[in-house]
C-alpha positions as CSV (number, residue, x, y, z in Angstrom):
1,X,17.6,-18.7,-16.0
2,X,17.2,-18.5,-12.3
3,X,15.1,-21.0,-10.6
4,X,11.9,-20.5,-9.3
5,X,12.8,-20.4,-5.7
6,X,16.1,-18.4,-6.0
7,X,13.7,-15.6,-7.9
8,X,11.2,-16.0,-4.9
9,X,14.1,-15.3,-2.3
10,X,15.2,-12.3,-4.7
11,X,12.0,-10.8,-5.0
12,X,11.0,-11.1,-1.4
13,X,14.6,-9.3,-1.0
14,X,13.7,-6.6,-2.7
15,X,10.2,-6.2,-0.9
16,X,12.2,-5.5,1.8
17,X,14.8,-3.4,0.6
18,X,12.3,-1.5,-0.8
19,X,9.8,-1.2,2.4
20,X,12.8,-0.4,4.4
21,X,13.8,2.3,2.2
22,X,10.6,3.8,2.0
23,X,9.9,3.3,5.7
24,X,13.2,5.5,6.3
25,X,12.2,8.4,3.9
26,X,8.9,8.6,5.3
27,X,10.0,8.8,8.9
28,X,13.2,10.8,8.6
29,X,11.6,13.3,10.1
30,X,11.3,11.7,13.4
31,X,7.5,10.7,13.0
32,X,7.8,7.1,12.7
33,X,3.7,7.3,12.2
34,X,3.4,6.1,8.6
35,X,4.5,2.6,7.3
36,X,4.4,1.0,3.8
37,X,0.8,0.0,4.9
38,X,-0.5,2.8,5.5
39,X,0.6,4.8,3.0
40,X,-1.1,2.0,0.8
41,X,-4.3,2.8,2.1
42,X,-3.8,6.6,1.9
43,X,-3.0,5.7,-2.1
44,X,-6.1,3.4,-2.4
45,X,-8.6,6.2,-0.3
46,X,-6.8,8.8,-2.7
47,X,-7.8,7.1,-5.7
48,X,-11.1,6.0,-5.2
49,X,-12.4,8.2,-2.1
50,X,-15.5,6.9,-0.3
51,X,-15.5,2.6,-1.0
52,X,-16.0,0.5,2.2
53,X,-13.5,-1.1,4.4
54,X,-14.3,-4.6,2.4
55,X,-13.3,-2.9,-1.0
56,X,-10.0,-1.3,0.8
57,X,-9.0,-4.6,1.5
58,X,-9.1,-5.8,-1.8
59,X,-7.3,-2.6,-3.0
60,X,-4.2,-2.9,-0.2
61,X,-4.5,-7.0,-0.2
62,X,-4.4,-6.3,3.9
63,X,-6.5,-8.8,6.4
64,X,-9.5,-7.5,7.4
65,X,-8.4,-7.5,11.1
66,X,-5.2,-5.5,10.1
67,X,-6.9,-3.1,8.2
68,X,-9.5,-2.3,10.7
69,X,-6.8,-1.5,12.8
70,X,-5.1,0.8,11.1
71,X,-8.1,2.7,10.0
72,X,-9.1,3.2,13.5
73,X,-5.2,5.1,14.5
74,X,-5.7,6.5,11.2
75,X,-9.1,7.9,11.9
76,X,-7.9,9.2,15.3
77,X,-4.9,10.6,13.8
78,X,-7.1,12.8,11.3
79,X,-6.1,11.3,8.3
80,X,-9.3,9.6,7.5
81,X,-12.6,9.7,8.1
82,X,-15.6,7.5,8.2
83,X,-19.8,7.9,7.3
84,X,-22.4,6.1,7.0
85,X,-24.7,5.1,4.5
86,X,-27.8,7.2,4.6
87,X,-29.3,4.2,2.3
88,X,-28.0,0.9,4.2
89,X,-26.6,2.5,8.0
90,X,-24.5,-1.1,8.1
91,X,-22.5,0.4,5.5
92,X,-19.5,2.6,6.0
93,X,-16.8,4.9,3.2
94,X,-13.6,5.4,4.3
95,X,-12.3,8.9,2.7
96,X,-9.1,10.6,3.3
97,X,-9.7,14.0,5.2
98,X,-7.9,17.2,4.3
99,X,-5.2,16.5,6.3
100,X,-5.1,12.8,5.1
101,X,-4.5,14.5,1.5
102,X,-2.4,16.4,1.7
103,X,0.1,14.3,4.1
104,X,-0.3,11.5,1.0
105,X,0.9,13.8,-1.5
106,X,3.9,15.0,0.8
107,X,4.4,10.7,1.3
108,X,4.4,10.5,-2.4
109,X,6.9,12.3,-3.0
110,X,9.2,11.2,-0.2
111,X,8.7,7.6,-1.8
112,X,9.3,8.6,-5.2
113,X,12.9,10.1,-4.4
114,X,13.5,7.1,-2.2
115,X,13.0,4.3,-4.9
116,X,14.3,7.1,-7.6
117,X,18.0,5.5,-8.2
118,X,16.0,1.9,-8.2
119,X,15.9,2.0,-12.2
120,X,19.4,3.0,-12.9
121,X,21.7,1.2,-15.6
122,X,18.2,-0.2,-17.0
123,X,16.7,1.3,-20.6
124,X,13.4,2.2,-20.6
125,X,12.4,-0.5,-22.5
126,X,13.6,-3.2,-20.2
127,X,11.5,-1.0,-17.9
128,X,8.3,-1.1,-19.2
129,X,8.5,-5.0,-19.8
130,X,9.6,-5.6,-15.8
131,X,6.6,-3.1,-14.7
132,X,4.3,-4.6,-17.3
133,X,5.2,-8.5,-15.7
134,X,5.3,-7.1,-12.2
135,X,1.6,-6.1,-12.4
136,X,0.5,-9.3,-14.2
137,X,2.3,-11.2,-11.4
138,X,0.1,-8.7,-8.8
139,X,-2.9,-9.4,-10.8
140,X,-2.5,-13.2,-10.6
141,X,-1.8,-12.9,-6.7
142,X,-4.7,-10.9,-6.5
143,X,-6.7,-13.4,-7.8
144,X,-5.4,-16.1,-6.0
145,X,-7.7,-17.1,-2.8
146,X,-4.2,-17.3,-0.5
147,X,-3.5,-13.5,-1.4
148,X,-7.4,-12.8,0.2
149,X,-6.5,-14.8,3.4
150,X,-2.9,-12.8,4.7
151,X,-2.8,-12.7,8.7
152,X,-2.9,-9.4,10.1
153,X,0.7,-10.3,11.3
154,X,2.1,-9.9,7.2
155,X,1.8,-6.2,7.1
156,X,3.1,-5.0,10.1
């Protein structure tokens, strides 16, 4: 069995293998506007439209600082928008506009041809047990108080 730290070094590896490949699909168009990140946040606004900047963090496991950020380019690039509470005006949604929708389905599918071959030579049960593990070990980092603390530098 491969050591704990050799399996660190691998998976870090292929975080960014797999960031770099996505981050190529996505801008092969000559954009270079969307990153891993934001595209995270586009996934986390598409499936749960209108939660606060506090619960987006939790969603995308980005720093406060970092996500606020990228919301505000993101906001002045159309993508998504911001309004307040009429109950509590200290509270804010984030939602994804029209635009902001449709650009994260166009994103999706980029990303799902880029990380397509990614499974190949591997049955589908073998599959299912490394997605099953994957998201236990997300769930555990999750959960962790170091996962809550990342610098706004780590997702850059």
């Amino acid at each position: 069995m491969t050591g704990k730290v050799e399996l660190s070094a691998m998976l870090s590896g292929i975080h960014f293998m797999i960031g770099r490949t996505i981050n190529k699909v996505f801008n092969e168009d000559g954009d270079n506007s969307l990153s891993v990140s934001r595209y995270r946040i586009m996934l986390a606004l598409l499936e749960d439209e209108g939660i606060t900047a506090q619960k987006l963090c939790e969603k995308t496991a980005l720093a406060k600082s970092t996500l606020s950020i990228m919301t505000s380019y993101m906001e002045s690039d159309g993508i998504i928008s911001r309004e307040t509470s009429e109950k509590d005006r200290r509270e804010v949604s984030l939602k994804l506009t029209d635009k902001g929708k449709e650009l994260c389905k166009e994103y999706l599918e980029r990303a799902e041809k880029a990380i397509s071959g990614i499974y190949d030579g591997i049955n589908s049960e073998n599959i299912q047990i490394f997605e099953d593990t994957v998201m236990s070990v997300y769930k555990n980092l999750m959960e962790s108080t170091d996962s809550k603390r990342l610098s706004a530098s780590t997702y850059r």
